[in-house]
C-alpha positions in Angstrom: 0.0 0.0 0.0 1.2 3.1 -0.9 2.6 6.2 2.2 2.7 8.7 -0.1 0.9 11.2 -2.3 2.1 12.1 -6.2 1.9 15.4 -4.7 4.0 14.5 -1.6 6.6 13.0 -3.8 6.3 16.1 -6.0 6.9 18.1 -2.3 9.4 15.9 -1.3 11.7 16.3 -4.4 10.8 20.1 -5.2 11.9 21.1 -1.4 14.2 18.6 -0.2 12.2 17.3 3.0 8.5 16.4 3.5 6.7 16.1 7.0 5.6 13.1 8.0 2.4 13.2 10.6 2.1 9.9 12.2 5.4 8.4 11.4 5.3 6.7 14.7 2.5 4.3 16.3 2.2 5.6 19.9 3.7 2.0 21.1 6.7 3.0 18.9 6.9 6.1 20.4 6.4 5.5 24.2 9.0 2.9 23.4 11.9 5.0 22.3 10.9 7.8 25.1 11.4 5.4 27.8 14.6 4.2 26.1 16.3 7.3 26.1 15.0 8.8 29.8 16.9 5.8 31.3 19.7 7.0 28.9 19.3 10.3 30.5 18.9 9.0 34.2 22.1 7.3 33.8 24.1 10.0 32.5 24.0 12.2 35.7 26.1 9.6 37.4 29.1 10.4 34.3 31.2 13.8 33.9 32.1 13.0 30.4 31.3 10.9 27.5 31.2 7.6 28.0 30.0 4.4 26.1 31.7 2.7 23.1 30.9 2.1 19.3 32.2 -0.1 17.0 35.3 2.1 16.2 36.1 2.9 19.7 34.6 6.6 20.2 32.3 6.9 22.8 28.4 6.3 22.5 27.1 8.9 24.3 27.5 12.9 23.7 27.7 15.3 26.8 27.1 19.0 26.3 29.5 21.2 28.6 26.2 22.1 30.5 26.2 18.9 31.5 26.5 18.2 35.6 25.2 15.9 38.3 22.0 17.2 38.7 20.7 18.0 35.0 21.3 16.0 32.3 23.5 17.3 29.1 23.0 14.2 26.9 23.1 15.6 23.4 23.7 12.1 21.4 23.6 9.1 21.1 25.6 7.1 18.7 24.1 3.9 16.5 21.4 3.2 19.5 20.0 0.5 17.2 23.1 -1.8 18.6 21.6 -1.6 22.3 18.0 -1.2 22.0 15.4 -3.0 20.5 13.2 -0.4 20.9 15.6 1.6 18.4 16.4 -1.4 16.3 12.4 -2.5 15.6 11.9 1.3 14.6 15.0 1.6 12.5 13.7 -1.5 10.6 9.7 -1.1 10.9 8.7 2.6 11.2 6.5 4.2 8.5 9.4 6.2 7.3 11.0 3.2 6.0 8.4 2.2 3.7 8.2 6.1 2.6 12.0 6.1 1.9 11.7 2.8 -0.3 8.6 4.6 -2.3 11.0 7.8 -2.8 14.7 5.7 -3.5 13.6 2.2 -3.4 12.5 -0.5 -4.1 15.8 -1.6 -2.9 17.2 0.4 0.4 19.6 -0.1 3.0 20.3 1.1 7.2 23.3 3.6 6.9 23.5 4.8 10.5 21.4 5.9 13.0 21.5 8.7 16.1 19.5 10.3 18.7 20.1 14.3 18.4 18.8 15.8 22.0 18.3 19.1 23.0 17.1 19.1 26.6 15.1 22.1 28.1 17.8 24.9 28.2 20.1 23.1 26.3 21.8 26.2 24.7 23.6 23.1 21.5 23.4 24.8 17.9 23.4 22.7 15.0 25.4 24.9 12.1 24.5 24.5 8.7 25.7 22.0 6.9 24.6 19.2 4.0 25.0 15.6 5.3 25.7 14.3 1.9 29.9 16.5 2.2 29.5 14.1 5.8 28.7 11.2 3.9 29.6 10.7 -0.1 28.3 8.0 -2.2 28.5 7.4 -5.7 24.6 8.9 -5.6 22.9 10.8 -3.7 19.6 8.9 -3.1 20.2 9.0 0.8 17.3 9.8 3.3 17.3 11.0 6.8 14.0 10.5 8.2 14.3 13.0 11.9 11.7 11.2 13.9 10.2 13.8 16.6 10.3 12.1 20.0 8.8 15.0 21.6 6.7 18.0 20.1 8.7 20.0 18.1 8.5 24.3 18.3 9.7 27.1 17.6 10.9 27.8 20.8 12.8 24.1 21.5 15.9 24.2 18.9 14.0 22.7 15.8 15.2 21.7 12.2 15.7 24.6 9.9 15.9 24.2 6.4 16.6 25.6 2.9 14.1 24.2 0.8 15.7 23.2 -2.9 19.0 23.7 -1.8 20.0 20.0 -2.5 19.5 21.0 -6.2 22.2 23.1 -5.5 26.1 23.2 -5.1 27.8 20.6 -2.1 29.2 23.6 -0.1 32.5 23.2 1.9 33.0 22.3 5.2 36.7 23.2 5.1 37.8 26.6 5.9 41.5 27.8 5.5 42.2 23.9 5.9 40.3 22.9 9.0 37.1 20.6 8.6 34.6 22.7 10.1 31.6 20.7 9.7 29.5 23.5 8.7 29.4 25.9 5.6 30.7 29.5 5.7 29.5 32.0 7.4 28.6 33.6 4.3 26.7 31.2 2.7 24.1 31.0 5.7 23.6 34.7 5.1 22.9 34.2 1.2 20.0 31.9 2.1 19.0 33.6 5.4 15.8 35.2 3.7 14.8 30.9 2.6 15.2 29.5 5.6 12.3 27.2 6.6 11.2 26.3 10.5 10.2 22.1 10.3 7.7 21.8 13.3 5.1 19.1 14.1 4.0 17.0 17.0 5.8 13.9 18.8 5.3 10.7 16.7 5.9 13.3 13.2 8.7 12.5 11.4 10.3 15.0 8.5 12.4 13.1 6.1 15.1 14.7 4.7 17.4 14.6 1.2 21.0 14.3 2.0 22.1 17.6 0.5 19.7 19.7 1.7 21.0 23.0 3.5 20.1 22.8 7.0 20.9 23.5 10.8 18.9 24.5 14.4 19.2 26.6 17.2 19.4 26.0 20.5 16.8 24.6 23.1 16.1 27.7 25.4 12.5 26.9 26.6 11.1 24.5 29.1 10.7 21.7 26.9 12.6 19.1 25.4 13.3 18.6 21.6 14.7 15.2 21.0 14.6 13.1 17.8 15.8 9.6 16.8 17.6 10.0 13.1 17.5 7.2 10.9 19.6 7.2 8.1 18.8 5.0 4.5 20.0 5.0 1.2 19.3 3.2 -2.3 20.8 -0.2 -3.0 23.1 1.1 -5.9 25.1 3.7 -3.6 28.3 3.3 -2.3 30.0 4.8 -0.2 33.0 6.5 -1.3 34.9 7.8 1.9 35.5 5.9 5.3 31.7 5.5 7.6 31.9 8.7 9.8 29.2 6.5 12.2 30.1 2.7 10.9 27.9 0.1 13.4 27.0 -3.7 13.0 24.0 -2.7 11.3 25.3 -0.3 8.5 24.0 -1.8 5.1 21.5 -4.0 6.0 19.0 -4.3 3.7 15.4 -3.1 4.9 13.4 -3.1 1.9 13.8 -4.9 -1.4 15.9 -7.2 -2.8 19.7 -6.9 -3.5 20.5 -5.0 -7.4 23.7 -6.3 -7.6 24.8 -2.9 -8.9 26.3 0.6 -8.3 24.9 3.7 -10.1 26.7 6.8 -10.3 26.2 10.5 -10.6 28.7 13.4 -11.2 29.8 15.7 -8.9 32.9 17.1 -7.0 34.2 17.7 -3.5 36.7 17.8 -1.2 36.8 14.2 1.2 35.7 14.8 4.5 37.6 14.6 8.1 36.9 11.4 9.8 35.6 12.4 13.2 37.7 11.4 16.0 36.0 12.7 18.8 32.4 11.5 20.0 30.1 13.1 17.4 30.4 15.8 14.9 29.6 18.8 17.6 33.0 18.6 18.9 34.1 19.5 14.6 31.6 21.9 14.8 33.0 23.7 17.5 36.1 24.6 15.8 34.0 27.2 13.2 34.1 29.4 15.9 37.8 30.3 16.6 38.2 30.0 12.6 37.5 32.5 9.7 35.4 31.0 7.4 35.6 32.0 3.7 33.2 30.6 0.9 
């Protein structure tokens, strides 16, 4: 049976990223809230990251805010490897039949996070395009942001620049330092486009891999977390070392296996494999550098 409209198809590759209402069943939902408050109970008792992935960094993200009585747990890396709560949505959600309508048949798991911004969290995402994360040989990658709670303008959400995956791949390297975010004076060329993606817990926006995009900081009372689930199209591959490899990278969710690679042109400079616990900390080096375009 068919998720989608022609006209949300239509939406989805005009702008770049459609919302979703209803991606998640409320059993799906209540599951992946109480997974990630016991994630949050346990980090008070930790004064920095702590966990382990499959290449060694640490699985779960502390903002400096972060202190023995309130939480500052920003991330959480590949939480499909120690939930099943996490792992039955990765595989079963709505979204995943939506992304195998959009790039299917055929689509595989690339990686998947939880991206928290707890009530007076001040964490800003900067603008950036996963896909100069991320390169394939094509660019039929999806993330679907699933909203765990309700998503405002107040609480830090998702903003956007609808068409700009049509566009260039911007840099994320300024004056040779991998930034993770675009110039300065890019963001200001699209400042007058840039969209807001709200909606309530259980909505879901899903999201083309080079579409422009960043968020603000959490400064109200309420929480803004979302579980990111990343998929792509059987025939991509990937063309630069997994900046998030797990033990469920490339499994195959929907379809059957093509047994081929397809290819599409384009050009940009290799990105910086992360080496500390999530991209934030390569983030945080835009600030003490001057960012050309």
């Amino acid at each position: 049976m068919a998720q989608l409209t022609v006209s949300q198809k239509d939406q989805f590759w005009r702008d770049g990223y459609l919302i979703v209402e209803q991606a998640l069943s409320p059993i799906e939902l209540e599951s992946l809230r109480s997974a990630f408050s016991v994630w949050v109970d346990t980090s008070l008792s930790h004064q920095t990251d702590y966990g382990e992935t499959l290449d060694g960094r640490a699985r779960f993200d502390l903002d400096p805010v972060h202190n023995a009585t309130q939480s500052g747990l920003r991330r959480v890396q590949s939480p499909e490897e120690i939930s099943e709560a996490f792992r039955n949505v990765m595989r079963n959600a709505r979204t995943v039949d939506i992304c195998a309508e959009l790039i299917g048949p055929a689509i595989r798991f690339h990686h998947g996070k939880v991206n928290s911004k707890l009530p007076g969290m001040p964490t800003e995402v900067k603008f950036h395009q996963d896909f100069t994360f991320q390169p394939m040989s094509n660019d039929d990658v999806i993330t679907c942001l699933l909203f765990m709670d309700e998503v405002t303008e107040e609480n830090g959400p998702l903003q956007v620049v609808p068409g700009s995956h049509k566009g260039p791949l911007f840099s994320l390297w300024h004056e040779g330092v991998f930034t993770g975010a675009v110039a300065e004076e890019v963001v200001a060329q699209h400042k007058d486009q840039i969209v807001t993606c709200t909606g309530a817990a259980g909505a879901a926006c899903l999201m083309h891999s080079s579409l422009l995009h960043g968020s603000a900081g959490n400064l109200s009372a309420n929480p803004r977390t979302l579980y990111l689930a990343t998929y792509y199209s059987d025939d991509a591959i990937e063309l630069s070392p997994n900046a998030l490899p797990s033990r469920l990278t490339h499994e195959l969710v929907r379809g059957e296996p093509s047994g081929r690679v397809r290819c599409t042109p384009y050009e940009m400079a290799l990105p910086e494999v992360p080496q500390g616990t999530s991209f934030f900390a390569q983030q945080s080096v835009q600030s003490d550098t001057s960012c050309h375009a």
